[in-house]
Steps between C-alpha positions, in 0.01 A plus 500: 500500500181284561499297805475185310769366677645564825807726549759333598460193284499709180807607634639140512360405201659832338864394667478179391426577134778746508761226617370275238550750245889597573599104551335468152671799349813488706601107435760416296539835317782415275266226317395508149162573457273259361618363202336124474139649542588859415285802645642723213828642713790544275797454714783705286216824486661549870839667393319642177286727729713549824761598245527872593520473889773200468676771295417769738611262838803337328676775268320850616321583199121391405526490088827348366396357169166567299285259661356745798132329687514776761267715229245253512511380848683764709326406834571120460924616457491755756411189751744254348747763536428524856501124579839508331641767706341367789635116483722485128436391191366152415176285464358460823575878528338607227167241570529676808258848368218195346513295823426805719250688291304154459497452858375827554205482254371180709499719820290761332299349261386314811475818731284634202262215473433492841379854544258467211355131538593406840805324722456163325465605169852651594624235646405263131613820284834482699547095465416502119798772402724369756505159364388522118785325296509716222506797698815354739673410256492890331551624809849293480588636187743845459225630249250760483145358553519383841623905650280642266196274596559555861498868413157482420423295757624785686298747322174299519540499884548820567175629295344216726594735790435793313116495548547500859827766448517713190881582536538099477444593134817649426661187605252346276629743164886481636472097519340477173699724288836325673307168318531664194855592557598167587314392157341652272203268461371618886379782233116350523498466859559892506216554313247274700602679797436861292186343357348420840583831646342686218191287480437567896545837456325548219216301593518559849131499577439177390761364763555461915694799671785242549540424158523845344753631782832391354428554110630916478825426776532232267526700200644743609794294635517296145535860323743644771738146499494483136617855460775414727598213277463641212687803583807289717503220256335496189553773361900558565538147311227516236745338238547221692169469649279506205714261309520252812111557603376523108731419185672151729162408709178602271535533144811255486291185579176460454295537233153689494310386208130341488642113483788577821209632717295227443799255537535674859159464609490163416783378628506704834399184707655201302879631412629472904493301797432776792110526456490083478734442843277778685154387306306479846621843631408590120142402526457679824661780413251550168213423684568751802589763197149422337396527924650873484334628182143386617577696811731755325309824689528352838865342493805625648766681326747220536212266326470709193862579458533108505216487183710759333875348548342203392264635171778787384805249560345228298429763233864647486625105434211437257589799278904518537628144614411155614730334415771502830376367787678734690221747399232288668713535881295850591136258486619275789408752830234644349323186377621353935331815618198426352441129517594611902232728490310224344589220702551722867250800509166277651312706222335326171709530204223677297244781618164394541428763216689300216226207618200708423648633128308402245634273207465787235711762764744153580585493113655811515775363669535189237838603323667533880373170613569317199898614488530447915342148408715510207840557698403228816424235220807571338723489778389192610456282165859610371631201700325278236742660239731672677717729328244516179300785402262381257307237672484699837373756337268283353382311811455838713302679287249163481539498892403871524207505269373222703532642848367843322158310361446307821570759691228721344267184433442478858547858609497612726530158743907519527527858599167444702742267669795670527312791636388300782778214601794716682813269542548377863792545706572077472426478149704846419801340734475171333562669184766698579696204638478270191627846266789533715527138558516481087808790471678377781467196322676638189750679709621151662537332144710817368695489808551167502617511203714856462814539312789792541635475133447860404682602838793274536543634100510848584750432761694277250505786258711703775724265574582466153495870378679781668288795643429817260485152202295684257203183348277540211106397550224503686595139682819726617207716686383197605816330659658833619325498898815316633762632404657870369542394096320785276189388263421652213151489407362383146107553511308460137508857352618712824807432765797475346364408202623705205888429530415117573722420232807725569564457866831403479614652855281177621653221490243254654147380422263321731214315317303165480611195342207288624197533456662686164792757414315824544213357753469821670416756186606425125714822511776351653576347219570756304841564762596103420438509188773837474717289651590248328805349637326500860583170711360346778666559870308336706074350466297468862162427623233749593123467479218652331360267307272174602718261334702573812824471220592890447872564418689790508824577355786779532624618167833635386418704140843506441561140518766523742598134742374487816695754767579384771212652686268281352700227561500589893123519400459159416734393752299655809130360341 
């Protein structure tokens, strides 16, 4: 680490973050997340994808019914199994894995930026994760993105120490392959870490000692780990695994024609709010990538795996999926680690190089500054129209043509500029303060106003249904975390899917009323509609939507009264 900063105060800095981050995480854990000014969590995925280790902790067996998530994301159930062995089965328990692994990615993501840009870059790389909203609020939620993000936090810092230590490199393949097993779409941050390896070693004479000393432990460990999981895991469930990884994830939902791509690229920036409540750590972040390429020879491993988590991540979205926000969670460190480096290393944010380009060699690199001017105008106009497509895609690509001609018009004064005006420690403070200031901000209005609706109803559920109480749909998943009844999962085209209609060994069905019948997937009403004589036991709040409105209601398909343990139900709420 640079001696940027003295010792011990990085040290108190570093503690303090850290505390910051677990009262953040750790308060009120039985809250539902967002719903007024959602960050795309969907509170009844919880028991959908914890659904094997609740089966494991509570009756001894992982798959019980045809709805099995451990094929996809066997690392993310083998720790909720553990937290439910460890302290039972319920919501805080099963936040528990998310909480832990997101406090863990502030502590090295910040560890990480300090050896490669200094103490106080650190110390800012540390305060942005720890406190960004978005990223909290993920790391409160029983769902995959926030253990598999920390994961490659995880991985990115030990390649970081791997130019100093080669064996750190095996931690570096082990980390980032247990991303992948968490979920599946870690799969591009696996290749960026192969990609860099290869290119050092392949090109090795072009680059420092330092840089080319982790790329063969590197993939050598990638081969030798992915070998072990092929052989331990993969293969001995192929069945499962291929339709879980490929037939559910890939070629189920999206489509890959001319017209969808384009759809993707142009919407990447407008659809969701997470680039618009981070939009100064955005800008940073872009301009210390841009920083990294006109330096690319000379920069750190832990810089260029940054570029490439970035560049290949943003590719997998733009040509499989954009439109979950949940895909967009893996962006947040990397995009804090470099507007850190930006803000905290002392150093200009370009090379003095990129100054002395010509325009001619500049154009080159037209199509990449147009779309990175493309995405920051987009993620900032789409509060104009928020929620539309069509006239943010509009008003972005105007905005980025603009930048693009001025940019070029006067070149090369702005990166003349930027090659010459480092960031000083009271301006890069300053900063720092008013982007925390701004999440803590949005953390006080969501706590302020939090709600428990989609807790106090799973624990109404058991009070009202006796243990083993086998429930038809995905909002049984959902409401299952607090108490023993036995959900039976309805997804669109896999789960228990086929014999939808002829389940009559379950005798209940958990679904929306309000927003709609059906609100969480259209196939549920293919079970209500093969019941016809179904009646209403009991309706109760939970929340999803931002109407702030959402109903749910227990159904009896045979049409039976009330018995008497929904009565006691109603009684106790």
């Amino acid at each position: 680490m640079t001696a940027d900063m003295p010792r011990g105060r990085f040290l108190a800095c570093l503690a303090l973050t850290l505390a910051g981050a677990a009262l953040l995480r750790g308060l009120f854990p039985a809250a539902d997340p967002p719903w007024h000014a959602t960050v795309g969590v969907v509170w009844h995925d919880e028991g959908a994808w914890v659904h094997n280790a609740r089966n494991r902790a509570l009756f001894g067996a992982w798959a019980l019914d045809a709805w099995n998530p451990m094929f996809v994301a066997p690392v993310f159930t083998l720790l909720e199994y553990v937290s439910f062995e460890l302290f039972g089965v319920g919501v805080r328990q099963a936040r528990l894995v998310p909480q832990v692994m997101g406090w863990l990615s502030v502590l090295l993501l910040a560890l990480g930026v300090a050896r490669i840009a200094g103490r106080r870059a650190g110390c800012i790389a540390g305060a942005l994760l720890a406190s960004n909203y978005v990223y909290v609020m993920w790391n409160r939620a029983a769902l995959m993105e926030a253990p598999m993000t920390a994961f490659l936090v995880a991985s990115w810092y030990c390649y970081v120490r791997a130019e100093e230590k080669p064996h750190w490199a095996w931690g570096a393949a082990a980390c980032g392959l247990l991303a992948f097993f968490t979920k599946a779409a870690a799969a591009f941050f696996v290749a960026a870490l192969a990609a860099d390896a290869a290119a050092m070693l392949l090109l090795r004479g072009r680059y420092t000692r330092a840089s080319v000393r982790p790329a063969l432990p590197a993939l050598a460990a990638l081969a030798v780990c992915g070998i072990v999981a092929l052989v331990a895991f993969v293969l001995p469930n192929w069945d499962d695994y291929r339709f879980y990884n490929w037939q559910m994830s890939v070629t189920r939902k999206p489509s890959y024609d001319l017209k969808s791509l384009i759809d993707r690229v142009t919407w990447f920036p407008v659809l969701h709010d997470l680039f618009t409540r981070m939009w100064f750590v955005l800008v940073a972040g872009v301009l210390a990538l841009f920083g990294t390429l006109t330096r690319w020879k000379t920069s750190r491993a832990g810089e260029r795996l940054l570029v490439l988590w970035v560049a290949l991540g943003a590719l997998e979205l733009l040509v499989h999926d954009v439109g979950n926000e949940r895909r967009f969670v893996f962006f947040i460190p990397a995009l804090a680690a470099l507007a850190a480096i930006a803000l905290g290393s002392g150093r200009p944010i370009l090379s003095a190089a990129a100054a002395a380009w010509s325009r001619a060699r500049a154009l080159l690199a037209l199509p990449l500054v147009a779309y990175a001017a493309y995405v920051l105008g987009g993620a900032i106009v789409r509060v104009l129209f928020l929620y539309e497509v069509r006239p943010n895609v509009r008003l972005a690509a105007a905005l980025a043509v603009a930048a693009a001609t001025a940019l070029y018009a006067t070149w090369p004064r702005v990166p003349r500029w930027l090659s010459r005006t480092p960031v000083g420690p009271a301006a890069a403070a300053l900063l720092t303060a008013l982007v925390v200031l701004g999440d803590l901000a949005q953390y006080v209005q969501w706590a302020a106003g939090r709600t428990y609706r989609n807790y106090e109803a799973s624990r109404l559920i058991g009070r009202t249904l006796p243990p083993d109480t086998l429930v038809h749909g995905k909002l049984a998943n959902g409401l299952s975390l607090e108490n023993r009844i036995r959900p039976v999962f309805v997804g669109h085209g896999f789960g228990n899917f086929d014999d939808r209609r002829t389940r009559d060994d379950v005798r209940y069905i958990l679904t929306y009323v309000t927003p709609w019948v059906g609100y969480e997937g259209d196939q549920i009403l293919d079970v209500l509609d093969a019941y016809p004589d179904r009646t209403i036991i009991m309706t109760f709040d939970v929340a999803e939507t931002p109407s702030g409105q959402d109903r749910a209601a227990l159904i009896d398909k045979f049409g039976g009264g009330p018995a008497e343990g929904a009565r006691r139900g109603r009684a106790d709420d």
